[in-house]
N, C-alpha and C positions, 0 to 999 in steps of 0.2 A: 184936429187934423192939420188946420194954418200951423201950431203950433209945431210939431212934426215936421211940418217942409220947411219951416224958419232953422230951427236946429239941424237938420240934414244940408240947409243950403251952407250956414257957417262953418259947419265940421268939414264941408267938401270944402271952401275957400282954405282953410287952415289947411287942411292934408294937402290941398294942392299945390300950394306953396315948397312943402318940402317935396310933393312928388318932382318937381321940375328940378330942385337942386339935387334930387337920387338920381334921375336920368342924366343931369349934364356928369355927376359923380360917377357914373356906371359910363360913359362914354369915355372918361378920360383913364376908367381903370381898365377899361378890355383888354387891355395886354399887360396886367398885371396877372398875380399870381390869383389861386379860386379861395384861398384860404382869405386876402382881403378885399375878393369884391360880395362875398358873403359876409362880412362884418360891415361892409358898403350897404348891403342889401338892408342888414338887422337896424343899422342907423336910423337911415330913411325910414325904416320901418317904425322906428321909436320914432322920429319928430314928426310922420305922419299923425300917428295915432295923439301925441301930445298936443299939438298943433289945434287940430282939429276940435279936442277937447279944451282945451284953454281959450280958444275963441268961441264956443258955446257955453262953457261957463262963466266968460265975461259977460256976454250976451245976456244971460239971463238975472245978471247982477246977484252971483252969490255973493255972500258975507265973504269977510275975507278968513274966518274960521273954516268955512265951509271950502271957499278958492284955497285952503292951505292943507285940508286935508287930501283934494282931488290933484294938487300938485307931488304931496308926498307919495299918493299911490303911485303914482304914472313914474316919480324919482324912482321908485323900489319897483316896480315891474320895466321900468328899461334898463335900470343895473343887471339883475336877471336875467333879460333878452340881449342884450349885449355880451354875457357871459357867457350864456349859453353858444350864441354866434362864433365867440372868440375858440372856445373850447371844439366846435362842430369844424370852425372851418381849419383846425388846428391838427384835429383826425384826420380829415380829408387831405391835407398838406401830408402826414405822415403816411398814408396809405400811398400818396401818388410818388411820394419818396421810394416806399418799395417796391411799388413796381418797375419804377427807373428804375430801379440796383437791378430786379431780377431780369429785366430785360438787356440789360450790359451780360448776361451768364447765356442770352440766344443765341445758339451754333458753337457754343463750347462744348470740347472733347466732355467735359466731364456731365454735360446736360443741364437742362433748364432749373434755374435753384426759385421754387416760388419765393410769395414774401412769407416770413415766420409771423405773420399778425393778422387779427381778422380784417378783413376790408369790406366795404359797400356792394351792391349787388353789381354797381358798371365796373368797378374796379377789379371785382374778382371775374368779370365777365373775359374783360383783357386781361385778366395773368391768365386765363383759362385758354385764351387765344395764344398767347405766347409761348404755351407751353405743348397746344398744337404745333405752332410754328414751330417750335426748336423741334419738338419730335419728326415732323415732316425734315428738317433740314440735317439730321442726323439720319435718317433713312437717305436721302440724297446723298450727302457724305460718306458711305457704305457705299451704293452703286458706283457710285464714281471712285472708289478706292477699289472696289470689284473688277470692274472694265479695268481700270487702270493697271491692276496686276495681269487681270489677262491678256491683257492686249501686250505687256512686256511677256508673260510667256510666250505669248502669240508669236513673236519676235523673234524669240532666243530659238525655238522649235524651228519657225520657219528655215531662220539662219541653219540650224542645224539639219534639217534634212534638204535644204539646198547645195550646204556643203559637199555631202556626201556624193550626192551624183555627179557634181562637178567636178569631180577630184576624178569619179571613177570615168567620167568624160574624155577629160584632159591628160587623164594615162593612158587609153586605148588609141584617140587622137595620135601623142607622141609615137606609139608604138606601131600603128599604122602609117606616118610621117616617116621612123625609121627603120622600116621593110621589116623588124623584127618580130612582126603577127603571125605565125605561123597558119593558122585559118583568119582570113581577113574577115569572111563572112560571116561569122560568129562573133567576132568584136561590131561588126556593123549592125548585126541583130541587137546586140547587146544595147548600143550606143543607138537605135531606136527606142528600145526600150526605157532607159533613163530620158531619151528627148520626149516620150509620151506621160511619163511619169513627171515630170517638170512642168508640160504644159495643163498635166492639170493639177497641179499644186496652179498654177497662173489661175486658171477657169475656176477654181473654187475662192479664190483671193476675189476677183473679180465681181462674182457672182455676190459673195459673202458684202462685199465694199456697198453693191446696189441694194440690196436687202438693209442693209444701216443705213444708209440713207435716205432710205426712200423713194429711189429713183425705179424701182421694178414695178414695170409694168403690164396689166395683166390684161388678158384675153379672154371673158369667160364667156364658155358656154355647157350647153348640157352634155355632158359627157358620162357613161353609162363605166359603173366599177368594175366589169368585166374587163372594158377593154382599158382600164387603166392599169388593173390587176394583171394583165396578161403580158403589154407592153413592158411594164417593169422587170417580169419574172424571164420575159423572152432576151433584156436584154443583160440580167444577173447571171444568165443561165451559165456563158462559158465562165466565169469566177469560178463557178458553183462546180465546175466538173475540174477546172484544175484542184480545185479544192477539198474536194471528195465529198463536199457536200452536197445533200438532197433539198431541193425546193420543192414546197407542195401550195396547192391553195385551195385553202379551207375554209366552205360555208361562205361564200361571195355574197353577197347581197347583190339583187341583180336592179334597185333602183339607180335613178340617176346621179350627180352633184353637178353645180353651177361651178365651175370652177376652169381654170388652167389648166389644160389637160397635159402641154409640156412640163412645165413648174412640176405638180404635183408627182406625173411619174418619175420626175428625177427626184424630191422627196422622198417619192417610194423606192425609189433605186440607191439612194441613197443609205436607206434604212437596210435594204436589203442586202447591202455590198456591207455594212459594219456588220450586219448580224453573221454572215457568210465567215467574214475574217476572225471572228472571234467564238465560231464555232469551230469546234476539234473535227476531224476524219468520221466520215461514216454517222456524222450527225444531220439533223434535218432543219431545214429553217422552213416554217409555214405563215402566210399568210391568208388573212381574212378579213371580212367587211361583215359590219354587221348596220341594224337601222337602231336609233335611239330616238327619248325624246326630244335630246340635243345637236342631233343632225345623223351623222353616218359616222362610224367609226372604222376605220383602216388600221389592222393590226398585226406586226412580223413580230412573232416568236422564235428565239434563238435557242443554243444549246450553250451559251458560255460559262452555265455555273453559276451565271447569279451577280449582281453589286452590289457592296456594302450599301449600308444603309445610308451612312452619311455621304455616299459619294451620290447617292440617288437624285438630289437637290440640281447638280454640277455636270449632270450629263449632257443637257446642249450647252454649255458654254463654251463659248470662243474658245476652239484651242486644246480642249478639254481628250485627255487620253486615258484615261482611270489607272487602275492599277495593273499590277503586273501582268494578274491574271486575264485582261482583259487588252492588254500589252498587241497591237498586230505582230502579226509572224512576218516575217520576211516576206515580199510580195511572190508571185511565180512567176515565172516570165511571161511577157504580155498581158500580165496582168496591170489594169489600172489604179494601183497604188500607191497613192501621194502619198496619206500617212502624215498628213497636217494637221491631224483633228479638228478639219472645220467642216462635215459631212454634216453633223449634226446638228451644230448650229445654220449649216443652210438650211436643211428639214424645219426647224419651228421659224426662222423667219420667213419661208416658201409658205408653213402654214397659217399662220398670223397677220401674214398677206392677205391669206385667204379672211379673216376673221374666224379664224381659228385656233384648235389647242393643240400643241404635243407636249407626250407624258411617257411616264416607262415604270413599271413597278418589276418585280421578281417575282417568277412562276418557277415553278417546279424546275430542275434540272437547268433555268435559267433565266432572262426580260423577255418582256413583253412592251414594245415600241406601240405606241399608238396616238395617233395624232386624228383629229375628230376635224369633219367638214360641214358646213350649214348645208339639208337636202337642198335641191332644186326643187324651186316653188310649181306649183301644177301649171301650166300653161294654162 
């Protein structure tokens, strides 16, 4: 057993020796490259181990036959560990090569290029992450290409149906200016009509700006689907008769929702003044509430015939007018018809407010609008 702690004490004086020249060696490499502070590591590692043994086998006074064979091993197993180091930390240098390159390829058009070679478990950890990363910044790059065209629609529309009333303004103006109105009253009617129609192209620009920002704020309380259902359809109603169309409401659910009761019936008024316009003569638009597991759902069925499938995705976005078929008619008189397509994008940010959803799929003969609200909790 002495014998034992004798040999354990000289092998530790020897290894400790180079332990202390690996640590000052590994202090001065820390901002070196991993490929040589791993051949740093293997060194120390050999003159530990050799150290150690060569001051125990002085110690114990081998021959020098015997001091020459226990030299040659330790010569032929640190050329080995050395090689091995040299080759190990030589990989790891090539692996951390590629994933520099392939992270120079993050938030390029053409997408993340991983490396073409195997790597380590951390190394492939982080191309795995960078190739989340680019995928996440190429979905960013899209909505922001998104927004950015619609908001230049947004623009060119605006402009263009502000044009219009202004022009038709500023010629009944002039023509009332130069007594040539033959009915004044009827140009004045008229030129209400485009002033009510302008300010609310304004009220929906505005409302639209608070909702992307953030700044709408909201009132909730319990508020019962009847009277939100009814408020809406009371104040669609004369659209609806210039229009010749029929409003119904179907299947009400008669619980409550925690919500905005302004907000949402303009929502719902909302929804109901498109469905109205884009329904033909002698068609019916109907409205219902039903209960789910995911709150209450509010839903105006149209007669417009239907959207394309791909345009289904596009229908509240900013700005958004579909196609032809779906094209508004000419307003009626006194009716309030901006005609900026931004009705619907106020509806899911009104509803989204809420922590809520709007949706639209195609039902028979035409969409179904439906926008979902969390119930009101029990008192």
């Amino acid at each position: 057993m002495k014998d034992l702690l004798l040999i354990a004490l000289f092998a530790a004086l020897g290894a400790g020796g180079a332990g202390l020249l690996g640590l000052a060696a590994l202090r001065l490499l820390r901002r070196r490259s991993l490929a040589l502070t791993l051949f740093a590591v293997a060194v120390v590692s050999v003159l530990a181990v050799t150290s150690g043994t060569f001051a125990v086998a002085r110690a114990m006074f081998l021959s020098h036959h015997d001091l020459g064979v226990v030299i040659t091993v330790l010569a032929m197993a640190s050329v080995v560990a050395l090689l091995t180091a040299a080759l190990l930390g030589r990989q790891v240098t090539a692996g951390g090569r590629a994933v520099a390159a392939a992270a120079r390829t993050v938030g390029d058009d053409g997408g993340f290029a991983p490396p073409d070679r195997p790597l380590g478990r951390e190394l492939a950890t982080v191309s795995a992450e960078l190739a989340a990363t680019s995928a996440r910044l190429a979905e960013s790059r899209d909505r922001e290409r998104a927004l950015d065209a619609s908001r230049r629609e947004l623009v060119a529309w605006i402009s263009h149906d502000l044009r219009t009333p202004l022009a038709g303004l500023r010629a009944m103006a002039e023509a009332l200016e130069d007594g040539v109105a033959e009915q004044p009253e009827r140009y004045l009617a008229r030129m209400r009509t485009e002033v009510e129609r302008l300010t609310g192209m304004v009220d929906d620009l505005f409302e639209l700006s608070r909702l992307q920002s953030g700044a709408l704020s909201l009132t909730l309380s319990r508020v019962s689907l009847h009277d939100l259902v009814d408020d809406a359809l009371a104040g669609a109603l004369p659209l609806a008769r210039q229009r010749g169309v029929s409003l119904e409401g179907r299947e009400v659910h008669a619980g409550p929702v925690e919500a905005d009761a302004r907000e949402i019936t303009r929502a719902i008024g909302n929804l109901l003044v498109n469905a109205i316009r884009a329904t033909p003569p002698d068609g019916v638009v109907a409205v219902s509430a039903r209960r789910e597991d995911a709150g209450v759902v509010l839903a105006v069925t149209d007669g417009c015939g239907g959207i394309p499938e791909p345009d289904l995705p596009r229908v509240f976005e900013t700005g958004w007018r579909g196609t032809a078929a779906r094209t508004p008619r000419p307003a009626a008189p006194g009716s309030p018809d901006s005609g900026a397509g931004l009705g619907l994008a106020i509806v899911r940010g009104i509803v989204e407010a809420h922590a809520g959803r709007a949706g639209v799929r195609n039902v028979d003969g035409g969409c179904c609008f439906e926008i979902t609200l969390p119930a009101a909790r029990h008192p």
